[in-house]
Backbone as CSV, one residue per row, in Angstrom:
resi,resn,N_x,N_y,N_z,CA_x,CA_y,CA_z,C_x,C_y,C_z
1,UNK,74.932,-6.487,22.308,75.518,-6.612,23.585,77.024,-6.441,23.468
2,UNK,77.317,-5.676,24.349,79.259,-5.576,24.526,79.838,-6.876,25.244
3,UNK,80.656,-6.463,24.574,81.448,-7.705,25.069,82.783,-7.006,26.129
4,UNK,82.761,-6.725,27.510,83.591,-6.461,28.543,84.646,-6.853,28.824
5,UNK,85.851,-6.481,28.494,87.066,-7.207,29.269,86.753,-7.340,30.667
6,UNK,87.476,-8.612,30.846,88.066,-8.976,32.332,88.463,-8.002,33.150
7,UNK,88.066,-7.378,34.465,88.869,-6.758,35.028,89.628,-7.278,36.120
8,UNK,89.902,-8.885,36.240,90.426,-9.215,37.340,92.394,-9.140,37.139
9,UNK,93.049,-8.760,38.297,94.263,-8.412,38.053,94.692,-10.194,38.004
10,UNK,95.925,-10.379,37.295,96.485,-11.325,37.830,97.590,-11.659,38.735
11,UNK,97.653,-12.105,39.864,98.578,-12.146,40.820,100.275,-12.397,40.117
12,UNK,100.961,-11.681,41.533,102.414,-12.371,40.897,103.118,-10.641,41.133
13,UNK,104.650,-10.536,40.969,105.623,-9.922,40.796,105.569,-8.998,39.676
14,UNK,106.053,-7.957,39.175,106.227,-7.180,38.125,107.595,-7.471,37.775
15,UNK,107.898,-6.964,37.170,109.945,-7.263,36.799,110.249,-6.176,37.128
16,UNK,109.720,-5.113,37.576,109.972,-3.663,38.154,110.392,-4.172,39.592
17,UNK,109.383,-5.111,40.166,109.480,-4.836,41.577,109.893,-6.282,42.320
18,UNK,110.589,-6.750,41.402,111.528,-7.923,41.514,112.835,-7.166,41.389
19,UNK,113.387,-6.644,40.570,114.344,-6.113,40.255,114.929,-5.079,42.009
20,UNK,113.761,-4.040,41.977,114.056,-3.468,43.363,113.983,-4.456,44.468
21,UNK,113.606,-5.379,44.762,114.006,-6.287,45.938,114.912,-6.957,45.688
22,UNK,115.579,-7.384,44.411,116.861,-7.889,44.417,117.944,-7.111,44.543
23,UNK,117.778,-5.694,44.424,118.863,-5.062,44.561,118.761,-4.553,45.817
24,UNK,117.780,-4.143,46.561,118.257,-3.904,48.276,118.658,-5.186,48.695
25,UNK,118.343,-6.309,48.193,118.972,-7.490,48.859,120.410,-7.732,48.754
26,UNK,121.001,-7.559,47.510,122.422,-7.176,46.482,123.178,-6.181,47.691
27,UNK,122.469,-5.164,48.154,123.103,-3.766,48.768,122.743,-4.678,50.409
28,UNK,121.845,-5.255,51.154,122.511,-5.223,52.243,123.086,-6.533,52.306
29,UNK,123.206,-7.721,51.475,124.067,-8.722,52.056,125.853,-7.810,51.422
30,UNK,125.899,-6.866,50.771,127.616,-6.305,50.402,127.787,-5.760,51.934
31,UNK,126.616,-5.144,52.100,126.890,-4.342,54.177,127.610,-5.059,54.863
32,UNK,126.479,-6.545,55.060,127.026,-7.477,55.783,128.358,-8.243,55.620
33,UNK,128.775,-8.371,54.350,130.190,-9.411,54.351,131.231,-8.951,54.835
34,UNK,131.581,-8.139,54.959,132.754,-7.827,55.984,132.701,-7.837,57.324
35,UNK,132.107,-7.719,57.814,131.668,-8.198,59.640,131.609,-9.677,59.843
36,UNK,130.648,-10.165,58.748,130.640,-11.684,58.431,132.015,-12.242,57.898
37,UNK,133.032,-11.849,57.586,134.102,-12.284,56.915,135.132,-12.424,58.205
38,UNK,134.820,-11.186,58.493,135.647,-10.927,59.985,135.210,-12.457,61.142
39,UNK,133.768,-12.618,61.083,133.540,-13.604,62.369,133.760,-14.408,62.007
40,UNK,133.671,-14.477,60.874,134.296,-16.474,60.300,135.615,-16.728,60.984
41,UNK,137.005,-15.850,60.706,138.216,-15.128,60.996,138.284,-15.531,62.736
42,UNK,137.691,-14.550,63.407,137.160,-14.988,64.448,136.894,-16.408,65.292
43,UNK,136.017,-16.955,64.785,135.525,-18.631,65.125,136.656,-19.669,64.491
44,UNK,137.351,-19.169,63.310,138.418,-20.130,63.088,139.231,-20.290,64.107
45,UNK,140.083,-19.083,64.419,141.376,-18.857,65.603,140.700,-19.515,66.772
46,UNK,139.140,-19.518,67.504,138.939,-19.838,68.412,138.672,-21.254,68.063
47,UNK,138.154,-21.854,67.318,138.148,-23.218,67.415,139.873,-23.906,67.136
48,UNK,141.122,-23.157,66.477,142.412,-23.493,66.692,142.580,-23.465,68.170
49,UNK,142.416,-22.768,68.832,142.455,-22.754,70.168,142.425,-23.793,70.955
50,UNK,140.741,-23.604,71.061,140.331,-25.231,71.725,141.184,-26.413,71.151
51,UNK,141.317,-26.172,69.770,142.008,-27.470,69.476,143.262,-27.902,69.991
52,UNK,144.078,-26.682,70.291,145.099,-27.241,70.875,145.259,-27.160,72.321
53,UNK,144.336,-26.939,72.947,143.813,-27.120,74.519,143.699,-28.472,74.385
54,UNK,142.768,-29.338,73.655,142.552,-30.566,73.774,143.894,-31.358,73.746
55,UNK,144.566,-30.863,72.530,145.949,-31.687,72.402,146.980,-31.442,73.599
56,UNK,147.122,-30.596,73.809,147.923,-30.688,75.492,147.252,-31.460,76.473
57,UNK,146.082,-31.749,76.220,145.282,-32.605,77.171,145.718,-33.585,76.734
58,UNK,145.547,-34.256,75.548,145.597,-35.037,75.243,147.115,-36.028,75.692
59,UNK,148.444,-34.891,75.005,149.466,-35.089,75.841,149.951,-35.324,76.857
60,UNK,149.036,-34.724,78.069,149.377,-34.997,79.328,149.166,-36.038,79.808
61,UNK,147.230,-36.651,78.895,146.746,-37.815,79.689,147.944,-39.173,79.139
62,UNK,148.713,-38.870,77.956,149.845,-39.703,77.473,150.350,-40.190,78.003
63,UNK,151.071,-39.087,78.386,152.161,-39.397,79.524,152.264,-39.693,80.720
64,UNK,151.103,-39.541,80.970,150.519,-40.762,82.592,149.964,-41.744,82.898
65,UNK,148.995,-41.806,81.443,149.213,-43.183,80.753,150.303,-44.344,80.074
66,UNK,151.362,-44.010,79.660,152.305,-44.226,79.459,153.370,-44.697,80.670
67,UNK,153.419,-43.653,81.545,154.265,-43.145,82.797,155.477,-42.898,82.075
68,UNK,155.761,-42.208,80.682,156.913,-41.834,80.134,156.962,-40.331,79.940
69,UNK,157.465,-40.214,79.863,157.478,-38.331,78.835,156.931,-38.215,77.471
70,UNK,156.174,-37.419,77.059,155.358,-37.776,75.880,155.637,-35.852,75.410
71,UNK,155.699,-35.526,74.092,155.620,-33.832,73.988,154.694,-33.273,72.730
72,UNK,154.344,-32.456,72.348,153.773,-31.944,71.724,154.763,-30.793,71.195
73,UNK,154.777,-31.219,69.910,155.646,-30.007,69.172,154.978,-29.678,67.838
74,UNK,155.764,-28.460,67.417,154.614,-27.478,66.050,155.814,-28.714,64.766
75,UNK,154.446,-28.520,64.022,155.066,-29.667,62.301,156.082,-28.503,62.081
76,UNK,157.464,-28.796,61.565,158.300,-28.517,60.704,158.551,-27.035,61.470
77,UNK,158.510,-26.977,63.093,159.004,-25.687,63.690,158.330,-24.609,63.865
78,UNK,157.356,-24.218,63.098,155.998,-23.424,63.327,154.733,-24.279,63.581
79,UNK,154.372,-23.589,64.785,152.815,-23.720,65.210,151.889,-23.667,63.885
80,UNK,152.002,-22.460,63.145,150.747,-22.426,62.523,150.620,-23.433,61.051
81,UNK,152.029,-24.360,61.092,151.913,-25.576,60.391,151.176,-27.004,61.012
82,UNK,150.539,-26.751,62.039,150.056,-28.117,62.521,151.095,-28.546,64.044
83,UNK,150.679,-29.636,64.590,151.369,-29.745,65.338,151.213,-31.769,65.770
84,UNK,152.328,-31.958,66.619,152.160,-33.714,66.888,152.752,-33.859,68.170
85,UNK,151.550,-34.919,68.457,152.322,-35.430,69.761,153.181,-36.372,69.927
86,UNK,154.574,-36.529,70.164,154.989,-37.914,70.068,155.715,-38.397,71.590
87,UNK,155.893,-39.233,70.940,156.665,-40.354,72.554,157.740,-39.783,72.338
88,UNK,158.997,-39.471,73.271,160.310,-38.986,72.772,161.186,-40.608,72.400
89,UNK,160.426,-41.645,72.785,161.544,-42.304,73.592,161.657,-43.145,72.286
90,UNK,160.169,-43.417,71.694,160.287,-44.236,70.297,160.234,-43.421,68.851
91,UNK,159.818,-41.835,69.274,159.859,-41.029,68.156,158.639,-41.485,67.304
92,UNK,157.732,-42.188,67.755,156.822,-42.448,67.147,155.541,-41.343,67.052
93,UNK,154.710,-40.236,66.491,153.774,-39.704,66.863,152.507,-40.432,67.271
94,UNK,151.857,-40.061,68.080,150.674,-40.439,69.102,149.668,-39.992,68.367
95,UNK,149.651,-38.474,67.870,148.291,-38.082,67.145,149.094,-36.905,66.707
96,UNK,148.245,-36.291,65.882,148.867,-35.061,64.673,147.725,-34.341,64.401
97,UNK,147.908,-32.773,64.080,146.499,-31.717,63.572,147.337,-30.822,62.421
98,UNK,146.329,-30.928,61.891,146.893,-29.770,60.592,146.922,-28.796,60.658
99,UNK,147.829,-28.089,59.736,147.550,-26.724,59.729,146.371,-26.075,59.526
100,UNK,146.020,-24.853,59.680,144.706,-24.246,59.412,144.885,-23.059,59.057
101,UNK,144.244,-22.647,57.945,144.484,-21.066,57.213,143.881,-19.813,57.890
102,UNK,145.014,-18.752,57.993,143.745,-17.730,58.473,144.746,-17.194,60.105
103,UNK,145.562,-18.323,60.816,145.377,-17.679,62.269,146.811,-18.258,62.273
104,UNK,147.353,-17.679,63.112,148.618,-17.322,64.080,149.105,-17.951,65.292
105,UNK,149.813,-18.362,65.121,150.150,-19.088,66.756,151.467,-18.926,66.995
106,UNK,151.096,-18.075,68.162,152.903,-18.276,68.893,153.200,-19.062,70.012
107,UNK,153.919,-19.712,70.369,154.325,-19.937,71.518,155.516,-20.884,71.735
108,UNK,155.885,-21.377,72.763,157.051,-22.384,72.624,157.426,-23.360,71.871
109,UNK,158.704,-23.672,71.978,159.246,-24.327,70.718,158.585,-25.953,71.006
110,UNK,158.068,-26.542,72.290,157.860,-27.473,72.480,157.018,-27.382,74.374
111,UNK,155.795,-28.842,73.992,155.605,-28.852,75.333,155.956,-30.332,75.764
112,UNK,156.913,-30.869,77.084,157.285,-32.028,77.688,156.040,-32.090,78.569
113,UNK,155.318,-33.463,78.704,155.042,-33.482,80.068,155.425,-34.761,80.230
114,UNK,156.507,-35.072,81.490,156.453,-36.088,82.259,155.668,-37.190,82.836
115,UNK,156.194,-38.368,83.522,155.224,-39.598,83.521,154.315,-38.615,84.395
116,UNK,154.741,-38.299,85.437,153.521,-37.982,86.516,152.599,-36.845,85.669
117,UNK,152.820,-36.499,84.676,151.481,-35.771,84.262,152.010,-33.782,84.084
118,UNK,153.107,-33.604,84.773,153.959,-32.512,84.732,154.770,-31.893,83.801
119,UNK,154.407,-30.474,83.713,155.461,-29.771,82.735,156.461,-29.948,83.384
120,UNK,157.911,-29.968,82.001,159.166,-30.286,82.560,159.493,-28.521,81.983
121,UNK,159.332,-28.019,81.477,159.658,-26.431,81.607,160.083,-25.738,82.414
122,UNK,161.123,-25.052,82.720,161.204,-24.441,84.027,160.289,-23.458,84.217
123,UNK,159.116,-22.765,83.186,158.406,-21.477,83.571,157.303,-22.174,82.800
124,UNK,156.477,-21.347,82.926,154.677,-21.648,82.483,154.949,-20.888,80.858
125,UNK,153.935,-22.196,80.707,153.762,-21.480,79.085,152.562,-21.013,78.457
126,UNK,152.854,-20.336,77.284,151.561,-19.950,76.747,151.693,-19.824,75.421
127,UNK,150.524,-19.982,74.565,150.187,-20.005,73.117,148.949,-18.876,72.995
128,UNK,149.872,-17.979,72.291,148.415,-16.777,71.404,147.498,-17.102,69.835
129,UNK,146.666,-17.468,70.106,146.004,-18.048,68.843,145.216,-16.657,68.097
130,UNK,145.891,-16.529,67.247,145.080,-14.739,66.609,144.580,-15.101,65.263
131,UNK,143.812,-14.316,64.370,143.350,-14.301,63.170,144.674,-13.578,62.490
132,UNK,145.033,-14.067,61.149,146.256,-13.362,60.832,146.562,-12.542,60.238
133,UNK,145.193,-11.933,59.455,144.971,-10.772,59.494,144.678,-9.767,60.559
134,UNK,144.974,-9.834,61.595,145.196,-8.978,62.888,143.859,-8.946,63.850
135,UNK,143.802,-8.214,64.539,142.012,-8.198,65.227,142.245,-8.444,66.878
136,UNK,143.795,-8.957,66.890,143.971,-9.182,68.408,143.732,-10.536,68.632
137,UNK,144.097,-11.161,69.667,143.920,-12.555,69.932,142.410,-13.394,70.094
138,UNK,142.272,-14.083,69.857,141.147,-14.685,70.112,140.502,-15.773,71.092
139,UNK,141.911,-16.072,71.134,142.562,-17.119,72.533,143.604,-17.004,73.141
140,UNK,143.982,-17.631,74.533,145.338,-17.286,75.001,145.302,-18.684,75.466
141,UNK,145.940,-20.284,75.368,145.808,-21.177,75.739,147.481,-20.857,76.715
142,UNK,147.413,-21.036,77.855,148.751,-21.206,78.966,148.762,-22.465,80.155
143,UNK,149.708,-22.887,79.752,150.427,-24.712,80.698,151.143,-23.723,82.106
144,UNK,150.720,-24.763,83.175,151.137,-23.958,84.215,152.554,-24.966,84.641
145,UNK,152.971,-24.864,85.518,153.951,-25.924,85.704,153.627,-27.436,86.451
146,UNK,152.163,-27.365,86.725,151.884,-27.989,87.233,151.161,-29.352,85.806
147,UNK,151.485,-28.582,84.519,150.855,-29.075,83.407,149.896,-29.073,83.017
148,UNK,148.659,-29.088,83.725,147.368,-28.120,83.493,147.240,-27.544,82.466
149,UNK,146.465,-26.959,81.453,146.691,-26.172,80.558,144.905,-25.418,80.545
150,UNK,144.863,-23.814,80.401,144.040,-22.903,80.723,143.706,-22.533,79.114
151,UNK,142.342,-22.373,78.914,142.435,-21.664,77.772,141.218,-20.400,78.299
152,UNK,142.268,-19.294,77.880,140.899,-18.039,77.667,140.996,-17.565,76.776
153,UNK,139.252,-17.293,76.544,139.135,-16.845,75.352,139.073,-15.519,75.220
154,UNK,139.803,-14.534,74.046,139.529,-13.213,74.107,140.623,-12.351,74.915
155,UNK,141.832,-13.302,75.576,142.342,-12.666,76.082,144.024,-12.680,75.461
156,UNK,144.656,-11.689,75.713,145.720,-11.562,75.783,147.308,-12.189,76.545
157,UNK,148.182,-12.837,76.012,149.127,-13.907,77.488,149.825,-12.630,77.442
């Protein structure tokens, strides 16, 4: 009597055809990282944004809480070092945000708002929050004189 090998295959991967699915995988996540690098870029500047929408909020509700003048100014003269709110009157800061890598901010050297809740500015202001490697703005946060503060996103001041 013969004795028959087994003909059952055994399940599982080859190293041939592991190898080719790791490398189309290799080739399209390289596709993807630059679009993906870009939106990270993107969502940073816009969450700087909001953030400093809140902090002018935050400022305003200060200073009407307070019924003093309360301001928001950039750490050490640039925006894109962080920024603090303080009381003018005790020089004390109220609250503070850090800097954040990556994005751009322009805008005035300082925001006042008064007890009643009002920009003391003579004109409306605005802050461009961009990625700083370029791409265009991502936010446009602008204080009206009424102190209010608008944020759009995607747009240009």
């Amino acid at each position: 009597m013969r004795h028959r090998p087994s003909q059952t295959r055994r399940g599982g991967f080859t190293l041939i055809e592991l190898l080719v699915t790791l490398s189309i995988g290799v080739v399209i996540a390289g596709m993807a990282y630059p679009s993906f690098s870009g939106l990270i870029g993107t969502m940073r500047a816009k969450t700087v944004g909001t953030d400093l929408y809140a902090a002018l909020l935050r400022a305003r509700s200060e200073a009407i809480k307070r019924n003093a003048s309360v301001t928001l100014s950039p750490v050490s003269g640039a925006w894109t070092n962080g920024w603090s709110i303080t009381d003018p009157a005790s020089g004390n800061a109220i609250d503070a945000h850090a800097a954040t890598r990556g994005v751009s901010i322009t805008g005035p050297t300082s925001v006042t708002y008064g007890p009643a809740g009002r920009s003391t500015a003579s004109a409306a202001a605005s802050f461009a929050v961009a990625v700083s490697s370029g791409g265009g703005n991502a936010s446009c946060v602008s204080v009206s004189l009424s102190g209010q503060p608008l944020l759009n996103r995607g747009s240009s001041c």
